[in-house]
C-alpha positions as CSV (number, residue, x, y, z in Angstrom):
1,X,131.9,89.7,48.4
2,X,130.8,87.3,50.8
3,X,127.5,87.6,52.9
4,X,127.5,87.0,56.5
5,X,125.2,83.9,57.2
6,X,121.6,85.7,59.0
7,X,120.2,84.4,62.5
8,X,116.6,83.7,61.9
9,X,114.4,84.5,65.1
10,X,114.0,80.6,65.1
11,X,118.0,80.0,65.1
12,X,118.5,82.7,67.8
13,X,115.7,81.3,70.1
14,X,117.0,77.5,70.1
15,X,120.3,79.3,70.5
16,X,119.1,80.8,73.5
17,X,117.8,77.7,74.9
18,X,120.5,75.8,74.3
19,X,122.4,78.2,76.6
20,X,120.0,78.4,79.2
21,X,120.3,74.2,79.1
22,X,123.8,74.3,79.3
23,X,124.2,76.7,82.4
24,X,121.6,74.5,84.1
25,X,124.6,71.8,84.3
26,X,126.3,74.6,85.8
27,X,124.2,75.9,88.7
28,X,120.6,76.6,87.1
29,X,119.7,79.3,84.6
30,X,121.9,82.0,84.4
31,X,121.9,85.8,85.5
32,X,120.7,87.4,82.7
33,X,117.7,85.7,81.9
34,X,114.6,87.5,82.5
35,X,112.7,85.3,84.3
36,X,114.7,83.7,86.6
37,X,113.0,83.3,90.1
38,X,111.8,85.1,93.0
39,X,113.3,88.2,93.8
40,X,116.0,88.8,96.0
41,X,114.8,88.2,99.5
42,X,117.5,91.3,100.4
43,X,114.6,93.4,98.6
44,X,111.4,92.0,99.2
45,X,110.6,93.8,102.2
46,X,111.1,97.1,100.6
47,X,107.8,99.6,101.0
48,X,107.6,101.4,98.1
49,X,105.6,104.5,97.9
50,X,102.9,102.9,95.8
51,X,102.6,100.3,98.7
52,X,102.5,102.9,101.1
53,X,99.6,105.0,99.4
54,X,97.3,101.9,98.7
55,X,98.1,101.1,102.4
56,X,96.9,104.6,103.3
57,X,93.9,104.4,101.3
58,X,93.0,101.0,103.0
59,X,93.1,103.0,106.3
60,X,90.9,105.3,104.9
61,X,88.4,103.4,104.3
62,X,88.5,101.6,107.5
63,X,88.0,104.6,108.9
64,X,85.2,105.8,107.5
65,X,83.6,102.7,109.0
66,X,85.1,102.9,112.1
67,X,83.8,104.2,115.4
68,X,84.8,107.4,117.1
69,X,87.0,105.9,119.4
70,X,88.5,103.9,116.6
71,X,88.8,107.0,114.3
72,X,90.8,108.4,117.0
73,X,93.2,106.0,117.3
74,X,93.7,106.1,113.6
75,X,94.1,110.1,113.7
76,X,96.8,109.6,116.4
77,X,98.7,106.8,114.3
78,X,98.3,109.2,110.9
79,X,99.8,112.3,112.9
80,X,102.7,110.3,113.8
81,X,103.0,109.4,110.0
82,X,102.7,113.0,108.9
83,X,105.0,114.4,111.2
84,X,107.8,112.3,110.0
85,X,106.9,111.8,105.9
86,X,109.1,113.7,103.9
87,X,107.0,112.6,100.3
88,X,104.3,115.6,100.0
89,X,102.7,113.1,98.0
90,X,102.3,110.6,100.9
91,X,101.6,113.4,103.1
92,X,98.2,114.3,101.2
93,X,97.0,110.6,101.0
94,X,97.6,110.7,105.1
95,X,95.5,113.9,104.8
96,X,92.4,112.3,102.6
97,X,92.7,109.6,105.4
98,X,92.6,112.5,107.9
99,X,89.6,113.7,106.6
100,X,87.3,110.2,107.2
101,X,88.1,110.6,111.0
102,X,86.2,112.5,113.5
103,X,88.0,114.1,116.7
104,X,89.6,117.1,118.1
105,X,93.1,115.5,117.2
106,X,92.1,114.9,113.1
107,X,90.7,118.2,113.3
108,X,94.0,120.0,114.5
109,X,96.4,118.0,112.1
110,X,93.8,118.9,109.1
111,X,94.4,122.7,110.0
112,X,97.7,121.9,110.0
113,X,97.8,120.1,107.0
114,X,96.5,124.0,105.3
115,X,99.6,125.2,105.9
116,X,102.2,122.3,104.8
117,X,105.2,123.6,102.5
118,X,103.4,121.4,99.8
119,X,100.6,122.7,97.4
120,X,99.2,119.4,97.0
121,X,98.9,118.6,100.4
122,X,97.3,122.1,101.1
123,X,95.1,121.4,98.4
124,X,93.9,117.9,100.1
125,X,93.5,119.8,103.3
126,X,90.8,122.0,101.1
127,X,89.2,118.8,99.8
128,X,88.9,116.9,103.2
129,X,87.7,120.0,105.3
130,X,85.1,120.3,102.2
131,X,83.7,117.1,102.9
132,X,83.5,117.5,106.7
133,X,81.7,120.5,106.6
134,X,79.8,122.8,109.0
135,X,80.7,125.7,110.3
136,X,84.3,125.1,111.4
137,X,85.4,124.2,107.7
138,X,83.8,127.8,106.9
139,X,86.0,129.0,109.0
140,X,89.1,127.0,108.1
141,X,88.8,127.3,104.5
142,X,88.1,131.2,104.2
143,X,91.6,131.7,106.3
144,X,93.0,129.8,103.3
145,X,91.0,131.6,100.5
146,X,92.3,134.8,102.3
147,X,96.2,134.1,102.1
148,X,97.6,131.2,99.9
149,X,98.1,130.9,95.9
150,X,95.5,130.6,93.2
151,X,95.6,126.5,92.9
152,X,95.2,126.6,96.7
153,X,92.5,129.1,96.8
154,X,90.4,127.2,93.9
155,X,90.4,124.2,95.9
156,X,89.3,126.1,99.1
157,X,86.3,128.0,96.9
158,X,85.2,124.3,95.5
159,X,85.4,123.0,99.0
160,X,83.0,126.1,100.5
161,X,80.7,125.0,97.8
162,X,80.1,121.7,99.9
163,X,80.0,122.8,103.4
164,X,76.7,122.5,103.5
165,X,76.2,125.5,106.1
166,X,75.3,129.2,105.8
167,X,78.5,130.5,107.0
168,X,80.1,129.0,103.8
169,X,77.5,131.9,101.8
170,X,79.9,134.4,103.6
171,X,82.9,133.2,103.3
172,X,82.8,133.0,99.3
173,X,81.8,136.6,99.2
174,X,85.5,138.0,99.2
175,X,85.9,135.7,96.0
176,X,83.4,137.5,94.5
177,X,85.7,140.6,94.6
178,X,88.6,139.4,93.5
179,X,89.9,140.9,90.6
180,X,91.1,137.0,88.9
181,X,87.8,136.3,86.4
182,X,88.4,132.6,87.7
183,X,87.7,133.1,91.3
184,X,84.8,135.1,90.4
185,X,83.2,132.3,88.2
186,X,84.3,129.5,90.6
187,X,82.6,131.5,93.4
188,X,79.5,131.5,91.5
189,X,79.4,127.4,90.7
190,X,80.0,127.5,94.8
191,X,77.3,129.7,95.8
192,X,75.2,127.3,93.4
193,X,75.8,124.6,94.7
194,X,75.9,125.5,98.2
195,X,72.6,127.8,97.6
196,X,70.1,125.8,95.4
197,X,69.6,129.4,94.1
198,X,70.8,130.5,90.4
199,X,71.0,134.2,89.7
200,X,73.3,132.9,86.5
201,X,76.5,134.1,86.2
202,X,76.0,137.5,87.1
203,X,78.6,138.4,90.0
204,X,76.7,141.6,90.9
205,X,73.6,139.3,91.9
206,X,75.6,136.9,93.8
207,X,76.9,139.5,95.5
208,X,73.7,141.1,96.6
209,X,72.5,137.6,97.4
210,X,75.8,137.4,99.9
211,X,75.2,140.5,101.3
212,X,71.3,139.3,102.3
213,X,69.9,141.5,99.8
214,X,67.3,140.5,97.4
215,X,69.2,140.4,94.0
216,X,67.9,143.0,91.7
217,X,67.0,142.3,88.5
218,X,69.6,143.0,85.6
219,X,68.3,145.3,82.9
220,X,67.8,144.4,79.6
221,X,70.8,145.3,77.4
222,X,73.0,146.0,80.2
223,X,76.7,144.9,80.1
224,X,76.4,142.3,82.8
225,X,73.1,140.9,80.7
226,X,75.0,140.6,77.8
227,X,77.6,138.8,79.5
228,X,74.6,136.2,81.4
229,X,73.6,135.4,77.7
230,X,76.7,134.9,76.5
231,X,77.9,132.4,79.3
């Protein structure tokens, strides 16, 4: 039986070359080959959404440099953006941007931005308001730790955690009653942080604590002292 002759790698390459060569009497090298030129000017001025996003994170950090006046004019061109991007995932860079500008105008699309139809955009919202602080992102973020989903409400417990003002202390108390085990101990790493104090991971403290109470010492051999050790 006869064997068909085998194309070395060596064969196959001058093969290839020799074809590119000949086209190039022909009008250059031809469509198929890989590396062919610059792309097609019909395309070039395409935004894709990784363009967009590194765009928006440039504009973030402009702003966080940039005046109050400047801020604001950066808050009114983001809103416009918002208000017509349909990619949630675009939506919560404009929202990180959001948060590095100051003004009544980024503060109203940022409580907006809690209530998008998209998690992670809601979930930004939590993030930037976390970084803004004071007492207004108290506020904010207990509406949100009061009424949205569990991914949501993490994010608004972490973002009490760094508000840096007392009414945050309140507004992690209802997470200290939820019935979820992960709110609970989230709640705690957020009074924690927010606190300076550590009464461990004993909820019934942190609650006192909430409640301006002087926490009470757990007994020895208790349930919840077990529980402290264990963690």
């Amino acid at each position: 039986m006869r064997r068909r002759p085998v194309l070395h790698l060596g064969g196959l390459l001058a093969l290839v070359l020799a074809t590119a060569g000949g086209c190039a009497h022909f009008g250059g090298v031809p469509s198929w080959w890989p590396f062919r030129g610059p792309r097609d000017p019909n395309t070039a001025n395409i935004v894709t959404p990784a363009d967009r996003i590194a765009e928006l994170r440039s504009t973030a950090e402009r702003a966080r440099r940039a005046t109050p006046e400047e801020q604001q004019r950066l808050a009114d061109e983001l809103g416009q953006s918002i208000r017509a991007e349909d990619d949630p995932l675009i939506r919560a860079e404009i929202v990180r941007a959001l948060g590095n500008c100051s003004g009544p105008k980024a503060d109203a699309l940022l409580r907006a931005a809690t209530e998008d139809p998209s998690r992670d955009v809601r979930m930004a919202a939590c993030r930037a308001w976390g970084e803004r602080g004071g007492v207004d992102a108290a506020a904010v973020l207990s509406q949100v730790l009061a009424g949205d989903d569990a991914d949501v409400r993490l994010a608004a417990i972490e973002a009490l955690g760094q508000c840096r003002d007392p009414a945050a202390v309140a507004a992690l108390g209802p997470a200290l009653e939820d019935r979820d085990p992960a709110m609970q101990y989230r709640a705690v790493l957020a009074l924690k942080d927010l606190t300076g104090e550590d009464f461990g991971n004993d909820v019934n403290r942190w609650r006192q604590y909430v409640q301006g109470e002087v926490p009470a010492e757990t007994p020895p051999g208790s349930v919840a002292e077990r529980l402290r050790r264990i963690f």
